[in-house]
PAVOTOR-811329 format. One record per residue: residue number from 1; residue in three letters; x negated, y negated, z of N, C-alpha, C in turn. Coordinates in Angstrom, 3 decimals. Layout:
<recs>
<NUM,'ala',<X,Y,Z>,<X,Y,Z>,<X,Y,Z>>,
...
</recs>
This chain:
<recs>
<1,'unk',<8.963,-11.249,-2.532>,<7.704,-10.614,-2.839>,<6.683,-11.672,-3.251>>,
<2,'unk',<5.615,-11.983,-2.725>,<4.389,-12.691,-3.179>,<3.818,-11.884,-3.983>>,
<3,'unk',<3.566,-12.904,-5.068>,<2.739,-12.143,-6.545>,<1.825,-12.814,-6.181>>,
<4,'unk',<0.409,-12.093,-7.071>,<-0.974,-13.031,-6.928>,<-1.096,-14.305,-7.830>>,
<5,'unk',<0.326,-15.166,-7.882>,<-0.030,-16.359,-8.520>,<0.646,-17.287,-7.845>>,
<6,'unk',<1.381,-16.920,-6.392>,<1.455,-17.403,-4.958>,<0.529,-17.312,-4.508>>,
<7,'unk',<-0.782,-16.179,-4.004>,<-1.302,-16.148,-3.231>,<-2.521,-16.960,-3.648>>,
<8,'unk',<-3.028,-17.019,-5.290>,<-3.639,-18.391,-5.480>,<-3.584,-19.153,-5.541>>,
<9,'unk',<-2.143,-19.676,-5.284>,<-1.708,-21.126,-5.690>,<-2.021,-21.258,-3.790>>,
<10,'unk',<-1.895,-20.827,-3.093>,<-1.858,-20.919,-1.616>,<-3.282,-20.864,-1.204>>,
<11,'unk',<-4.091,-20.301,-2.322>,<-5.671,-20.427,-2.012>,<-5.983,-21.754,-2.027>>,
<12,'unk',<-5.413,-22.214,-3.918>,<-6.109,-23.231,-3.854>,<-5.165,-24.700,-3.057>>,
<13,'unk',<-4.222,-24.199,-2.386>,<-3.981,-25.294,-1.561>,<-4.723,-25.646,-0.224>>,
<14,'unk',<-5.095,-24.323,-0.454>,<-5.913,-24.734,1.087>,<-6.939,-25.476,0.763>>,
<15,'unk',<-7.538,-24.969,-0.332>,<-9.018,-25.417,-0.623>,<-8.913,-26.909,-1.014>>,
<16,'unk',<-7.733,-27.743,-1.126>,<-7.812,-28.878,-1.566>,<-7.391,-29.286,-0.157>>,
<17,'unk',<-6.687,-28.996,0.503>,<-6.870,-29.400,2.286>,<-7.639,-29.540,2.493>>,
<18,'unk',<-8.596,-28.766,2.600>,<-10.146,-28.669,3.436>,<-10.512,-29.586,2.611>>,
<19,'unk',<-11.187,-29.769,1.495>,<-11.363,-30.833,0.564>,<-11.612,-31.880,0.768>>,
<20,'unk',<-9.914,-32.112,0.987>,<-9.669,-33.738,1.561>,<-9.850,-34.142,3.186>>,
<21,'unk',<-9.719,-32.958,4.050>,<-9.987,-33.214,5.400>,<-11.681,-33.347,5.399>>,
<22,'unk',<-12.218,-32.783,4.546>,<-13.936,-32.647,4.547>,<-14.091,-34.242,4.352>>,
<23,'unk',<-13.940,-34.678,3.004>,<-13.757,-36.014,2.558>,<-13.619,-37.062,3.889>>,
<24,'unk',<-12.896,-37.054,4.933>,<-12.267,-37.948,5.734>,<-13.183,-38.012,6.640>>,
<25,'unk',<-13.619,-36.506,7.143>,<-14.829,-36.449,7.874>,<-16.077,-37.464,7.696>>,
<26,'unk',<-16.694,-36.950,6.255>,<-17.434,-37.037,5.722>,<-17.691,-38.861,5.893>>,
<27,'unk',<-16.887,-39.821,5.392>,<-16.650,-41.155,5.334>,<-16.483,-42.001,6.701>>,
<28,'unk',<-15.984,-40.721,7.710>,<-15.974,-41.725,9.047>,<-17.282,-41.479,10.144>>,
<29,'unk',<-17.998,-40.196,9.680>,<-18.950,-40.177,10.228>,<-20.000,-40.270,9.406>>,
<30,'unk',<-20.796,-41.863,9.681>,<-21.763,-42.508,9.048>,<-23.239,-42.569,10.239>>,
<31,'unk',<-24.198,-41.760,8.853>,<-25.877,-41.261,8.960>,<-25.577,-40.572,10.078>>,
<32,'unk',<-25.258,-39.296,10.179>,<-25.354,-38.150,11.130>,<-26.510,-36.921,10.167>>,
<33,'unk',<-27.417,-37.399,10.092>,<-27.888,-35.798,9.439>,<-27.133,-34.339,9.747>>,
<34,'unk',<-27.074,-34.417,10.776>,<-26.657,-32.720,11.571>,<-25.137,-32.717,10.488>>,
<35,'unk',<-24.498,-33.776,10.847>,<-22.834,-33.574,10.121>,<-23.206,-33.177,8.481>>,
<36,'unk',<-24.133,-34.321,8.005>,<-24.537,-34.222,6.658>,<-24.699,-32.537,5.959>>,
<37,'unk',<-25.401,-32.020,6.743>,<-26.206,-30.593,6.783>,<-25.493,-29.691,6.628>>,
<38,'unk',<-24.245,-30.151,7.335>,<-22.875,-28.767,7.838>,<-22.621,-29.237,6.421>>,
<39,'unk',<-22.022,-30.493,6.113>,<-20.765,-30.764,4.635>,<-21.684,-29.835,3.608>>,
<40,'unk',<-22.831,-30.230,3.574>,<-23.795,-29.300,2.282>,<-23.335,-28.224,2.208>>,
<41,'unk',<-23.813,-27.091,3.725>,<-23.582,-25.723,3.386>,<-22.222,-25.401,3.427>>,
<42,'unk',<-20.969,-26.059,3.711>,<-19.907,-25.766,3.737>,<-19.650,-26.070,2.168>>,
<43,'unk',<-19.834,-26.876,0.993>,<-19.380,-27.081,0.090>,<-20.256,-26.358,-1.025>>,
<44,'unk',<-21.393,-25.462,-0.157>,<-22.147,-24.576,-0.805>,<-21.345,-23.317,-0.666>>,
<45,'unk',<-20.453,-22.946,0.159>,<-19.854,-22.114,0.678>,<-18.685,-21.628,-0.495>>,
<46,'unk',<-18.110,-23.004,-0.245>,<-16.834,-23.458,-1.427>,<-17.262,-23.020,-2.129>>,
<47,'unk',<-17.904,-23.496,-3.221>,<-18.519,-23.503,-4.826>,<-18.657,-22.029,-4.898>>,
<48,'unk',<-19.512,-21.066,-4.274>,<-19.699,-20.016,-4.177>,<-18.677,-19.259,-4.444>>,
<49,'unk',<-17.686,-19.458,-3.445>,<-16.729,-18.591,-3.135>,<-15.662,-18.944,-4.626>>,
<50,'unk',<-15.400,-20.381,-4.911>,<-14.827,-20.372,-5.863>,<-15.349,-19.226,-7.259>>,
<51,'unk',<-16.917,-19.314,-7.782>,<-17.414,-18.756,-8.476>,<-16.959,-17.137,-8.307>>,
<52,'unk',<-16.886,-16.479,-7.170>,<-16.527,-15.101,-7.223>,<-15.089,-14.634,-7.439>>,
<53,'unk',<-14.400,-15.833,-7.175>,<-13.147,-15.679,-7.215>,<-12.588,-15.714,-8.782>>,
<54,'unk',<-13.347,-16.499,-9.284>,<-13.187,-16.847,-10.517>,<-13.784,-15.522,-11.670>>,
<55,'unk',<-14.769,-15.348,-11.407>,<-15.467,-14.365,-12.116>,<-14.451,-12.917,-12.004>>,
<56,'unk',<-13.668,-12.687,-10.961>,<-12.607,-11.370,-10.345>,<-11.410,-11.969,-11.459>>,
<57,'unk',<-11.007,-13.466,-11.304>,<-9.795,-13.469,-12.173>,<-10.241,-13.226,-13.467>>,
<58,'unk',<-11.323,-13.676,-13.850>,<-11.680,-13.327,-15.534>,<-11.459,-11.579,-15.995>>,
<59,'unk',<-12.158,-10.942,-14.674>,<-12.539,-9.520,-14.645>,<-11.072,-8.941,-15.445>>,
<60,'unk',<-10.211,-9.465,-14.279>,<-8.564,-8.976,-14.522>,<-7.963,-9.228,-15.211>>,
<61,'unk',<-8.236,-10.346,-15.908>,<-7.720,-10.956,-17.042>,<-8.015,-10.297,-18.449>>,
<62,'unk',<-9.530,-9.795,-18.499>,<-10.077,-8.900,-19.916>,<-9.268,-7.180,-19.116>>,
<63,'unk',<-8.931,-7.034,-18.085>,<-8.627,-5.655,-18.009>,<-7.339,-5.485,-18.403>>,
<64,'unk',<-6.574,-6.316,-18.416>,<-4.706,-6.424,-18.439>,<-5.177,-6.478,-20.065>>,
<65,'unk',<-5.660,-7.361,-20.229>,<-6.101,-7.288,-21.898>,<-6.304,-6.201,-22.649>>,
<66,'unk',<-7.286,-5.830,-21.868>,<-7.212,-4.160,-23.087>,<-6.244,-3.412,-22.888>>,
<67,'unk',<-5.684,-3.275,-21.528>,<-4.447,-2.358,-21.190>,<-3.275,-2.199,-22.290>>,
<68,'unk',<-3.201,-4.036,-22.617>,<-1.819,-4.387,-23.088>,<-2.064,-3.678,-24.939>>,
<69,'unk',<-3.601,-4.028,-25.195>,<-3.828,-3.715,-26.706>,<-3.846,-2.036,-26.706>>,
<70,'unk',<-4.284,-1.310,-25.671>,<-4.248,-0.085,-25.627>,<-2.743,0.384,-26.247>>,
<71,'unk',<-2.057,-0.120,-24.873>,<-0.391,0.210,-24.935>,<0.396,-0.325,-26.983>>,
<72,'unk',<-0.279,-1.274,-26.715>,<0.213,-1.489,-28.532>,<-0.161,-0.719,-29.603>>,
<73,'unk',<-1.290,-0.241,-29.389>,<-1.959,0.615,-29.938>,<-1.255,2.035,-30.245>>,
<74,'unk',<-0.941,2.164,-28.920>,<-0.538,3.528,-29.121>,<0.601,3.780,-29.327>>,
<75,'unk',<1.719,2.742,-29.661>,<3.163,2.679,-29.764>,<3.071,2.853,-30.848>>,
<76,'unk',<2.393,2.052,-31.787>,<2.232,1.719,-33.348>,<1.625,2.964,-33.686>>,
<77,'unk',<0.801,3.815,-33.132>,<0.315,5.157,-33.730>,<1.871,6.034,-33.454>>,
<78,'unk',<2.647,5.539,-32.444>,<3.379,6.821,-32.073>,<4.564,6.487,-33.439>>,
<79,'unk',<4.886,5.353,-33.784>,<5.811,4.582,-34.439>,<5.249,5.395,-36.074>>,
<80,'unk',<4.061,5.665,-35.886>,<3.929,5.537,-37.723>,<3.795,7.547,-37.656>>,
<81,'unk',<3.659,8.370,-36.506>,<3.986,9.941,-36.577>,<5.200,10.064,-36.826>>,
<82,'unk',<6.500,9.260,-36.439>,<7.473,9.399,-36.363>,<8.269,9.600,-37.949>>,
</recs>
């Protein structure tokens, strides 16, 4: 079973592939504006995409959060009727 801490660890492997294949590009093709232009919006792309991705794990991260204080919550109320 893939959990979602495979499927990010497999994100961010890719993203450090591309990365480093961008990098290689980037160094062997010297004063191409046009190439220049692409690396920009492609690493504008990245950044972006990292940011939404990131902002979703935070999201999930405060939601498991309250879940878990909910669930404690209500054990300890059920614990002290008893």
């Amino acid at each position: 079973m893939i959990t979602s801490c495979d499927a990010l660890a497999e994100t961010l492997e890719s993203i450090q592939y591309f990365i480093s294949r961008l990098r290689i590009y980037t160094e062997t093709s010297h004063s191409m504006p046009a190439v220049d232009e692409i690396v920009v919006k492609l690493m504008v792309e990245l950044i972006s995409t990292l940011v939404v991705v990131t902002e979703k794990l935070k999201k999930r991260r405060r939601r498991e959060s309250f879940l878990t204080t909910m669930l404690l919550y209500s054990t300890r109320c059920s614990q002290i009727g008893e």
